[in-house]
MIDO-843937 format. One line per 8 residues: number of its first residue (from 1); their letters; for each residue x, y, z of N, C-alpha, C. Coordinates in steps of 0.1 Angstrom, whole numbers, plus 5000, padded with zeros to 4 digits. Last residue first. Example, Ala and Ser with C-alpha at 12.3 -4.5 7.8 and 13.67 -1.06 7.14 Angstrom:
2
2 = sa = 5128:4978:5071:5137:4989:5071:5129:5000:5079 | 5132:4943:5078:5123:4955:5078:5132:4967:5078
// end
This chain:
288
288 = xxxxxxxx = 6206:1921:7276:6194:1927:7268:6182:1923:7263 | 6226:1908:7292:6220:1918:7298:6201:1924:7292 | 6241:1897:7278:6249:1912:7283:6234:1916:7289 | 6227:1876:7273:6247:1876:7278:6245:1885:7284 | 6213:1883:7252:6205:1881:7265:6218:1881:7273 | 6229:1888:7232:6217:1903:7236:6216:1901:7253 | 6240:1865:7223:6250:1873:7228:6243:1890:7235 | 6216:1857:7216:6226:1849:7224:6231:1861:7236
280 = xxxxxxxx = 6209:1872:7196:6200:1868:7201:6208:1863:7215 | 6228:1864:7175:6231:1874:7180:6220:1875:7195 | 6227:1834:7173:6240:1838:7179:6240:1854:7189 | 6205:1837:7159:6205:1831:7174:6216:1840:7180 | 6215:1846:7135:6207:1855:7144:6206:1854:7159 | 6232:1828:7128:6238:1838:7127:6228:1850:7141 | 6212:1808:7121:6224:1804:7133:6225:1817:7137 | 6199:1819:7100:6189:1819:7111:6203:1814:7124
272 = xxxxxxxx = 6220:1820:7078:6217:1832:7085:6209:1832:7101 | 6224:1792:7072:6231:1799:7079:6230:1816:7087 | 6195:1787:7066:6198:1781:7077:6213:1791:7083 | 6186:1816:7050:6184:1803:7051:6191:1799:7060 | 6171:1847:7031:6175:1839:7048:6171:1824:7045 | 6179:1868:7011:6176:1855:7010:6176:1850:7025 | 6160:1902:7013:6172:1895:7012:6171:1880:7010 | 6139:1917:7007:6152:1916:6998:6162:1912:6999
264 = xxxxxxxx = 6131:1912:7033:6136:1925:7033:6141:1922:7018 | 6133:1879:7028:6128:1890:7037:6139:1900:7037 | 6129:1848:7015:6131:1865:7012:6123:1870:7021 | 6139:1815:7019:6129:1822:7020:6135:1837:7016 | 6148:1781:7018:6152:1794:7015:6138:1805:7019 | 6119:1760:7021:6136:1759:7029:6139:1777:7029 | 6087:1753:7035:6097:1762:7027:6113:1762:7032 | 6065:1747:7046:6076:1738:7041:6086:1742:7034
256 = xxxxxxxx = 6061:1760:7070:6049:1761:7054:6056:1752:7040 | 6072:1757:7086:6057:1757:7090:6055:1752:7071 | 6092:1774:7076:6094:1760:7076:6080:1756:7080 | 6086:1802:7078:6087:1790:7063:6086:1780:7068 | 6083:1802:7107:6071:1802:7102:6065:1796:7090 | 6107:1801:7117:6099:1789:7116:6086:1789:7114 | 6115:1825:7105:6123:1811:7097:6114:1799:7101 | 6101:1845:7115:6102:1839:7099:6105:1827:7097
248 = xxxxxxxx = 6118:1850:7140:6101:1845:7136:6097:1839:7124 | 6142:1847:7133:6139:1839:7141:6128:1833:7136 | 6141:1874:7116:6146:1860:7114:6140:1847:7115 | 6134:1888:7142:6123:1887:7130:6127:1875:7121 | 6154:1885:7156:6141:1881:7162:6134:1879:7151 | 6172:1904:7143:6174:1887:7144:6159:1884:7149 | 6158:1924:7141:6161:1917:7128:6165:1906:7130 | 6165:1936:7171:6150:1931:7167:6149:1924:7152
240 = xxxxxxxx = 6190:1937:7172:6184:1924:7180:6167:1924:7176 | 6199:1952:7152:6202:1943:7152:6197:1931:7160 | 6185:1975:7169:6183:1974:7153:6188:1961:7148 | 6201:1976:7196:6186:1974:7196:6181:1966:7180 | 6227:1962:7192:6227:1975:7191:6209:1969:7187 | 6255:1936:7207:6245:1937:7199:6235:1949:7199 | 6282:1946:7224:6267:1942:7229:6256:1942:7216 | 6309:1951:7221:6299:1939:7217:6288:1936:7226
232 = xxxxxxxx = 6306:1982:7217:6309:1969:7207:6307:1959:7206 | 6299:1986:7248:6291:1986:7236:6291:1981:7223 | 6325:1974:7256:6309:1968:7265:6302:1972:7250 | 6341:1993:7249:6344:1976:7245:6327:1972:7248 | 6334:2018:7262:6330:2019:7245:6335:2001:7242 | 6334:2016:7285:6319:2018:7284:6324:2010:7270 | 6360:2005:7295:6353:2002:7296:6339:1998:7292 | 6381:2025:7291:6381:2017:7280:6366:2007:7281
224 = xxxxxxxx = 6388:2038:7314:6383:2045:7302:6379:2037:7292 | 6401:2020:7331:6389:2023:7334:6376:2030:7321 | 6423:1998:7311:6419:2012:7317:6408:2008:7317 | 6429:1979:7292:6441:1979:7305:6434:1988:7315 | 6410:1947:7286:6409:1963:7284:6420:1965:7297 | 6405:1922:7260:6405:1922:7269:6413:1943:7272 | 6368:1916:7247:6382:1920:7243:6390:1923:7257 | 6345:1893:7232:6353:1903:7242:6360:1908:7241
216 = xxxxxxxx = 6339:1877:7212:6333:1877:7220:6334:1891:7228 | 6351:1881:7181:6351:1876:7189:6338:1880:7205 | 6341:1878:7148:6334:1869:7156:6342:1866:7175 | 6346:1899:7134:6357:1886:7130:6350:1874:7140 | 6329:1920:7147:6333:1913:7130:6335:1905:7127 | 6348:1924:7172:6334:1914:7170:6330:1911:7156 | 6370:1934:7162:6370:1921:7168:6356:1913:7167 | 6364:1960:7149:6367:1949:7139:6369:1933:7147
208 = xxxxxxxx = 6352:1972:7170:6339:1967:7160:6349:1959:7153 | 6378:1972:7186:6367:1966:7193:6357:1964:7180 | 6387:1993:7168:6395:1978:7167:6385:1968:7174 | 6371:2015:7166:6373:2003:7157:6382:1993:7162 | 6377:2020:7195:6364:2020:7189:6362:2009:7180 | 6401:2030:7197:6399:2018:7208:6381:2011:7199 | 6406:2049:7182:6412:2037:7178:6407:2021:7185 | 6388:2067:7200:6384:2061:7184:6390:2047:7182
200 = xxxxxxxx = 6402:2068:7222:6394:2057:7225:6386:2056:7212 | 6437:2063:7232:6429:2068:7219:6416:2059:7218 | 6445:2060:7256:6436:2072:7256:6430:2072:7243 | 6455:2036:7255:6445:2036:7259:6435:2048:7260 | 6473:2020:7234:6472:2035:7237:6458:2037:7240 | 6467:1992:7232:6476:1998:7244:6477:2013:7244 | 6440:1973:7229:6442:1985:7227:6452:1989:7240 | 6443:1936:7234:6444:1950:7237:6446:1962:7230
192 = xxxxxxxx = 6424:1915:7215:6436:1920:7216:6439:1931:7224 | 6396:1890:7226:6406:1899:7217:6416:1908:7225 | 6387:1865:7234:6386:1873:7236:6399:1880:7230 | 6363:1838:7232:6371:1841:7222:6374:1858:7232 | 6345:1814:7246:6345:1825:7245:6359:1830:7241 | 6336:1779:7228:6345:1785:7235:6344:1799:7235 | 6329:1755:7212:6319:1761:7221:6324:1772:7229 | 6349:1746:7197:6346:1740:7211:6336:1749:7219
184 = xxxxxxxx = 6346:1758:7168:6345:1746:7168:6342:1738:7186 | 6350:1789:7180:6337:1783:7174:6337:1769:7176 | 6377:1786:7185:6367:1790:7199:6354:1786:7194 | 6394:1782:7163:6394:1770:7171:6380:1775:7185 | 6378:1806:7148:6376:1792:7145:6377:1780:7158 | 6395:1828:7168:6381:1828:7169:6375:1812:7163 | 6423:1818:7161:6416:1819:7173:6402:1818:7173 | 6427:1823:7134:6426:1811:7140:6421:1807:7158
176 = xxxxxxxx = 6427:1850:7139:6414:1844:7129:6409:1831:7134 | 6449:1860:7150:6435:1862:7156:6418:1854:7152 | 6461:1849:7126:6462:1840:7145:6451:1846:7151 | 6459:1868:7109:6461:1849:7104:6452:1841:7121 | 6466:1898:7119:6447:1887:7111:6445:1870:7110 | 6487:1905:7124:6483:1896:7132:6467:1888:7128 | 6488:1924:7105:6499:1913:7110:6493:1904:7119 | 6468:1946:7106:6472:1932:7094:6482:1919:7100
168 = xxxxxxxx = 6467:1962:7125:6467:1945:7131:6469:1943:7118 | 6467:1991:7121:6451:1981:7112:6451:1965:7117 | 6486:1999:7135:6473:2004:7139:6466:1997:7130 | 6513:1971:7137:6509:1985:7133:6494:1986:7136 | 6542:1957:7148:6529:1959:7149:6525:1968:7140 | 6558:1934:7128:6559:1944:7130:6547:1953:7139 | 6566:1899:7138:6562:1909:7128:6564:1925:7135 | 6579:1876:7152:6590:1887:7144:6581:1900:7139
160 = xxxxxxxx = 6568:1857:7162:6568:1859:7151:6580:1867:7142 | 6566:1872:7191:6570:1856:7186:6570:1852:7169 | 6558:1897:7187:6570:1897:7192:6579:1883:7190 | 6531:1886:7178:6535:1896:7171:6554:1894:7174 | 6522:1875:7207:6527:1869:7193:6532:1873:7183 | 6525:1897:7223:6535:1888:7227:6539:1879:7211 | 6507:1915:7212:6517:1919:7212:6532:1908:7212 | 6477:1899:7212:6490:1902:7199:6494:1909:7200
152 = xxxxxxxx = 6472:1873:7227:6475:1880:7229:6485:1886:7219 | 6435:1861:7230:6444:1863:7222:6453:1878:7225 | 6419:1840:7249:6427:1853:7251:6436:1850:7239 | 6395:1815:7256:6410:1821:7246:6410:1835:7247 | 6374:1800:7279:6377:1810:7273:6393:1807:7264 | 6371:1773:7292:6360:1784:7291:6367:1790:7278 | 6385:1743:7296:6382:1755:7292:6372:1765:7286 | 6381:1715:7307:6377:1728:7319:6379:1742:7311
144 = xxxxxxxx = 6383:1697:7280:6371:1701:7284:6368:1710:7299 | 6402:1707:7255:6403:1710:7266:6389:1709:7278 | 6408:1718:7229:6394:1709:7232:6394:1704:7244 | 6423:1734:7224:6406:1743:7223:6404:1727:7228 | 6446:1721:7219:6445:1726:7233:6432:1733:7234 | 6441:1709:7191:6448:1700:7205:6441:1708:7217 | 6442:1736:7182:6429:1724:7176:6436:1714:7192 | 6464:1747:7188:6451:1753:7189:6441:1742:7190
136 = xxxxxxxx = 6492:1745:7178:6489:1736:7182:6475:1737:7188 | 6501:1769:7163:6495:1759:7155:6493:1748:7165 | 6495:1789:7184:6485:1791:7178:6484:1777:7166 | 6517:1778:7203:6502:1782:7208:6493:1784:7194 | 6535:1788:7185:6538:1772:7186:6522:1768:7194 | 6540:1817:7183:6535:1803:7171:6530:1792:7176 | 6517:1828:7214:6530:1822:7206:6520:1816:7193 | 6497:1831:7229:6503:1840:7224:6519:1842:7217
128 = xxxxxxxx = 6470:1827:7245:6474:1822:7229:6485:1833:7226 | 6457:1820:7279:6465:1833:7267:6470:1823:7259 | 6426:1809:7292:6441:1807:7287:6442:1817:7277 | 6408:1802:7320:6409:1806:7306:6424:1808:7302 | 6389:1775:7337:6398:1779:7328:6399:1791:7320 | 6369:1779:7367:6368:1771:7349:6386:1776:7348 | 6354:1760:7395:6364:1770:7385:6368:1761:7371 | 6333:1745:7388:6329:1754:7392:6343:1766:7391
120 = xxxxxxxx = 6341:1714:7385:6342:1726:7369:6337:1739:7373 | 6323:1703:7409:6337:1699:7396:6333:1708:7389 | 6318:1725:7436:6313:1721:7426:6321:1716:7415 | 6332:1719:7465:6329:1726:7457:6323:1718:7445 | 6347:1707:7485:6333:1701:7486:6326:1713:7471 | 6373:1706:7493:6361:1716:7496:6348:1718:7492 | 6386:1691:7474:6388:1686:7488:6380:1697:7500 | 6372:1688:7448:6373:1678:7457:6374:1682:7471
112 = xxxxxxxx = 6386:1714:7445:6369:1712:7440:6366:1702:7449 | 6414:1706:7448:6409:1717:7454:6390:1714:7453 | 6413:1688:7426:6414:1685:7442:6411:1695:7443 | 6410:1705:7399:6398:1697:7406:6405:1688:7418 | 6431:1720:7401:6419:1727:7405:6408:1712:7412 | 6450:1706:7398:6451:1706:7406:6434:1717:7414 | 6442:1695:7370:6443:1685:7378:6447:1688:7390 | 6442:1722:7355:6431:1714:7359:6427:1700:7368
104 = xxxxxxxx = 6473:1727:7350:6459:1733:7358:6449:1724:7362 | 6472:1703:7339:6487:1710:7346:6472:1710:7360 | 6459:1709:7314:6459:1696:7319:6465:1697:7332 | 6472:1730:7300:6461:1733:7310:6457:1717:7316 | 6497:1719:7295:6497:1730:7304:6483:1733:7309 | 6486:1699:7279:6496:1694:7290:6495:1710:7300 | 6485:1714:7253:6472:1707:7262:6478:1708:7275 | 6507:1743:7247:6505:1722:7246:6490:1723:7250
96 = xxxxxxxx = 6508:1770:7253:6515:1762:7245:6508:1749:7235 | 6502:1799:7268:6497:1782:7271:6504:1776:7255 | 6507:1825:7275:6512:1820:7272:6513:1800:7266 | 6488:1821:7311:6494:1827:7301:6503:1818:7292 | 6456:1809:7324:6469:1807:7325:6479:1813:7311 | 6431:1821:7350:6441:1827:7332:6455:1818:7337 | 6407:1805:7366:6422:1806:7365:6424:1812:7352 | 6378:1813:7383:6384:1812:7367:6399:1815:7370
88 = xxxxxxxx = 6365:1824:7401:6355:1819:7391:6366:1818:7381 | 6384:1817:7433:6381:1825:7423:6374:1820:7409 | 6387:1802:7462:6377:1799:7451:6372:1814:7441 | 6408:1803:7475:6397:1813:7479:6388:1813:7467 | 6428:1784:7476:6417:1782:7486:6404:1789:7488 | 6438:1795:7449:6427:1785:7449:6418:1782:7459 | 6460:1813:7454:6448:1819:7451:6433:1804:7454 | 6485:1790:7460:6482:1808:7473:6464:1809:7466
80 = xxxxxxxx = 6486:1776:7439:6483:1771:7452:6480:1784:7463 | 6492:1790:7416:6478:1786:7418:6476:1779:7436 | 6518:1802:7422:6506:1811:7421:6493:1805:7426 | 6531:1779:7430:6530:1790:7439:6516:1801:7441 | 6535:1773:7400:6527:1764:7413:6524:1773:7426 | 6546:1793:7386:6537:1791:7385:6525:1782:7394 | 6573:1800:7388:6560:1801:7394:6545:1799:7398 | 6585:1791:7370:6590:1784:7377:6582:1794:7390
72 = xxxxxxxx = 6573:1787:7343:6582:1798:7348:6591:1799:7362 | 6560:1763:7335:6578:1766:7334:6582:1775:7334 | 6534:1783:7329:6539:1770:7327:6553:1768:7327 | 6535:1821:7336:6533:1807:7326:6541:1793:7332 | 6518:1827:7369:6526:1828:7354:6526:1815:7351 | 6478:1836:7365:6491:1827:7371:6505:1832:7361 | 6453:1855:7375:6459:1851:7358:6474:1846:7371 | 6420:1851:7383:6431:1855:7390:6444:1846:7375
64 = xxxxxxxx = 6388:1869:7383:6401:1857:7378:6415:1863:7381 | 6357:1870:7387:6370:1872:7397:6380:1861:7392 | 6334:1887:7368:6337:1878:7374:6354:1878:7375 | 6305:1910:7386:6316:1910:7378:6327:1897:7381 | 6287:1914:7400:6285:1909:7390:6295:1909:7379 | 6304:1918:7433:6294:1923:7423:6287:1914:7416 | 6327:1911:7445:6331:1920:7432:6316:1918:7421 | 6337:1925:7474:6326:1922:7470:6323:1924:7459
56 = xxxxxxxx = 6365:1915:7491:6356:1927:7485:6348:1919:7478 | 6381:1897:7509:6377:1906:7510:6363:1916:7510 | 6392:1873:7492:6387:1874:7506:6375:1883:7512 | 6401:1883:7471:6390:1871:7470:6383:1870:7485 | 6418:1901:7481:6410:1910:7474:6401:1894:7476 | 6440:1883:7495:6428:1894:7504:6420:1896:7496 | 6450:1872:7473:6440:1865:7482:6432:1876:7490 | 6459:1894:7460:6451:1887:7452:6442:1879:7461
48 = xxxxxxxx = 6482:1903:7481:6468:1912:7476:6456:1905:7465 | 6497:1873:7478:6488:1879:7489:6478:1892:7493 | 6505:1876:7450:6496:1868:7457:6492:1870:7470 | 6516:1903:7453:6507:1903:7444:6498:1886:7447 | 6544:1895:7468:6530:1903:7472:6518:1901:7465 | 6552:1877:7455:6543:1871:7466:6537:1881:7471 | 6559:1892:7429:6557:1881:7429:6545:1877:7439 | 6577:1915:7432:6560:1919:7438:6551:1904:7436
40 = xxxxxxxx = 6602:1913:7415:6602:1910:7430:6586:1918:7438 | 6591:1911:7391:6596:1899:7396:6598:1900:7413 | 6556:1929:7387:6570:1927:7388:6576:1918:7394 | 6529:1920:7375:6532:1921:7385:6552:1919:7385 | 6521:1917:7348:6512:1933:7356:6520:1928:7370 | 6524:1891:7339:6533:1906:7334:6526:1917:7342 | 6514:1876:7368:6522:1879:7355:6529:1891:7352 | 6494:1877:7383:6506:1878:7388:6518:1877:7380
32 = xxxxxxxx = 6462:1902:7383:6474:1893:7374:6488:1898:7384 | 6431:1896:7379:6446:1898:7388:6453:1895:7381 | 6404:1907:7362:6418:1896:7360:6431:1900:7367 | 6373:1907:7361:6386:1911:7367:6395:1905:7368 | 6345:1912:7338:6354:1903:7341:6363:1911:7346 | 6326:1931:7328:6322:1920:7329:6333:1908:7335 | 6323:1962:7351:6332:1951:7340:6328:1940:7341 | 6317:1981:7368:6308:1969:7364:6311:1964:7352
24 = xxxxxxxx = 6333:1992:7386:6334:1999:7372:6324:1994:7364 | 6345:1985:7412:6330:1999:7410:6327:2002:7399 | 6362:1970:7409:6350:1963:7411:6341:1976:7408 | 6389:1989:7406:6380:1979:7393:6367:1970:7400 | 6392:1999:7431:6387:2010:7424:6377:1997:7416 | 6402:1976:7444:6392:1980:7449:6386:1987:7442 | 6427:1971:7423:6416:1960:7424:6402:1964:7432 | 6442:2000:7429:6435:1995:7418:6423:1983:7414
16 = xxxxxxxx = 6447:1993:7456:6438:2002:7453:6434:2008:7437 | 6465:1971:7453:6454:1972:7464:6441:1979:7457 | 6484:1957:7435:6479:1971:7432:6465:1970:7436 | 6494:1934:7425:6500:1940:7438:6493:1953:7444 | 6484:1929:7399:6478:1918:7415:6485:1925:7429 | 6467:1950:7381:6483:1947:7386:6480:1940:7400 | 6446:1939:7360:6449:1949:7375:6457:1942:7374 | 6422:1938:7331:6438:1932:7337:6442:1944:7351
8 = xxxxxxxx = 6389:1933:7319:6400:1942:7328:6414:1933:7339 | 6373:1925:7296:6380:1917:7303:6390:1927:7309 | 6343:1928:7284:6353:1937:7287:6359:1923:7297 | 6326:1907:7279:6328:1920:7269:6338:1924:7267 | 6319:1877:7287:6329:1884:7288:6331:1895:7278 | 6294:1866:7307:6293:1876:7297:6308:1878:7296 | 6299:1829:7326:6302:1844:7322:6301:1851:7308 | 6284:1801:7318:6295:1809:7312:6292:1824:7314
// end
């Protein structure tokens, strides 16, 4: 499973924006023939999406290509133009049911099949961005070609009725439920956009309040947005050497038969020592 920190959206028609986003070393590139590509840039944006798979050389950075939604009446078009060129990961928007990534998945794996590729070598990721997406969660997280959840809270915000504002209160419930259904399947969780892309304080905390809440990534519209998402969730030296010490501790009590234990003044017991892995996890992900 791909590091997902930064998840960068390109407009799939937008040559010389997909060229620029490989030089940026994002942990993820996401064409998109969706909302980043206008109704009539449709088949262009799939034929700049196959050249770019064709093409360019995206590094260490991983190559997804986002479809439109399920009964858009696109949607086949999309995945059939991009698949020959074996991108690391379909985004499918808006996802609903199971049935829509079930959709997906049974045409990925012919493709895997009929080029000799690896089964599950393209993964899945999907947008949550309705009610009807977020209470049917538990159904569609168990999805076994999915990788990732994208939480998207403009669109749900807009499916709801709420109001946006700069703290998200309105949107805490679904973002929450997101991260849960991504814990219970083993799943990468990835957060909300910052759309005023210049404010890169605001871009700051919303990124430390996503990883807080436990998600993985977040997804980013700008080049600027890049450094400060990466460093929110990269675990921060002082935090990776405390989990280690954890680590060391925990199976040193248990050596000694001890459940609970104190370090630093604090209590450490099994839920803390998960907590550390986690971070431990998420050090070596990125790199550290």
């Amino acid at each position: 499973m791909h590091s997902r920190r930064a998840l960068l959206y390109m407009p799939g028609d937008n040559w010389k924006m997909i060229t620029k986003s490989i030089t940026l070393g994002v942990d993820s590139i996401c064409m998109d023939m969706e909302d980043g590509a206008a109704v009539n840039k449709k088949a262009e944006a799939r034929a700049t999406i196959v050249k770019a798979l064709q093409e360019l050389n995206f590094g260490k950075s991983e190559k997804l290509a986002r479809i439109n939604s399920v009964g858009s009446g696109w949607e086949k078009d999309d995945i059939d133009a991009v698949l020959p060129y074996h991108p690391d990961g379909i985004v499918i928007p808006k996802v609903e049911s199971y049935d829509h990534i079930e959709w997906a998945s049974k045409i990925i794996e012919a493709a895997e099949l009929k080029h000799g590729w690896g089964i599950n070598s393209i993964r899945i990721l999907i947008g949550i961005e309705t009610a009807k997406g977020i209470l049917n969660l538990k159904e569609i997280a168990s999805h076994p070609r999915l990788d990732a959840i994208i939480f998207g809270g403009e669109d749900f915000a807009a499916s709801v009725g709420a109001v946006r504002s700069k703290d998200a209160i309105e949107l805490l419930y679904a973002r929450q439920a997101v991260v849960v259904a991504c814990a219970a399947y083993d799943l990468q969780a990835i957060d909300i956009v910052t759309i005023d892309y210049k404010d890169i304080e605001a871009l700051k905390i919303e990124s430390e309040l996503g990883a807080q809440l436990g998600y993985s990534g977040k997804q980013i519209i700008h080049p600027a947005q890049v450094e400060p998402v990466q460093t929110s969730f990269t675990p921060n030296d002082e935090s990776i050497s405390y989990a280690k010490r954890i680590v060391e501790t925990f199976e040193a009590s248990q050596k000694e038969g001890k459940g609970a234990y104190s370090l630093d003044g604090k209590m450490i017991d099994m839920p803390l020592l998960k907590n550390a892995q986690k971070v431990l996890e998420r050090a070596k992900a990125a790199g550290k």
